[in-house]
C-alpha positions as CSV (number, residue, x, y, z in Angstrom):
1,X,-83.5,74.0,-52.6
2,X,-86.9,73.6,-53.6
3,X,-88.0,70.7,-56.2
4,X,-88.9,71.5,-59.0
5,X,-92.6,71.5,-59.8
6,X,-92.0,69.4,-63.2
7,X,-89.8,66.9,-61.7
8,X,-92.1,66.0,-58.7
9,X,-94.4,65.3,-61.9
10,X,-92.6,63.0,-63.3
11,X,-91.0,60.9,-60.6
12,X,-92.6,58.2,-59.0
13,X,-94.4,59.0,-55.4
14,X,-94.2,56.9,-52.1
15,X,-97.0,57.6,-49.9
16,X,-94.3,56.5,-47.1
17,X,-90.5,56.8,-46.1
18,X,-90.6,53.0,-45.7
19,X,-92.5,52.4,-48.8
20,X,-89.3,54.5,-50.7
21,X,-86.6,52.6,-48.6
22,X,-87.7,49.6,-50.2
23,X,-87.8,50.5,-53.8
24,X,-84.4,52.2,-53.0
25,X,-83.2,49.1,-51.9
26,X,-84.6,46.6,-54.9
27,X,-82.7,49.5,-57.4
28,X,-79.8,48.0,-59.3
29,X,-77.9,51.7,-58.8
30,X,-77.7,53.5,-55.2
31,X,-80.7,55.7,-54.5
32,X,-81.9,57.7,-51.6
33,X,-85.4,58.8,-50.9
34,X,-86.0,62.4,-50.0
35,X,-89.5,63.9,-49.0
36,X,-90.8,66.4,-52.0
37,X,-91.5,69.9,-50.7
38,X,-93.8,70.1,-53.6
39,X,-96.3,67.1,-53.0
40,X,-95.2,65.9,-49.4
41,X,-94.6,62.3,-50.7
42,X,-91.5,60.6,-51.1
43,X,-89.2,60.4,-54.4
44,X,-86.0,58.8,-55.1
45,X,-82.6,59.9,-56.6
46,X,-79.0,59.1,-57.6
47,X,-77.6,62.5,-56.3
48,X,-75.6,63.0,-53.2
49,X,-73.6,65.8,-53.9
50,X,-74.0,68.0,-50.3
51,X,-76.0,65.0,-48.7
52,X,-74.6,62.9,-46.2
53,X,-74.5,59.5,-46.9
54,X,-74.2,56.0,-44.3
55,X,-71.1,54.9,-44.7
56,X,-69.4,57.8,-46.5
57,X,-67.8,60.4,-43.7
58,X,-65.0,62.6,-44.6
């Protein structure tokens, strides 16, 4: 699914993968960065629904 162009607006970029891992990690909720389709940077977010996630095998 392709982001939407209004979202990747207002989220905050990463210029790296490592640079999102980070802020994922200093979040006080569970995040997970994705690369944006739209901008080719990295945002963060709270869903997982059809995402695999560490730890979390069914």
């Amino acid at each position: 699914m392709r982001t939407k162009l209004s979202i990747c607006l207002k989220k905050a970029r990463y210029p790296s993968e490592h640079h999102a891992m980070l802020a994922a990690q200093a979040a006080s909720i569970a995040l997970r960065h994705y690369r944006c389709d739209r901008c080719q940077q990295f945002h963060l977010t709270s869903r997982t629904k059809g995402k695999w996630t560490a730890g979390l095998r069914g």
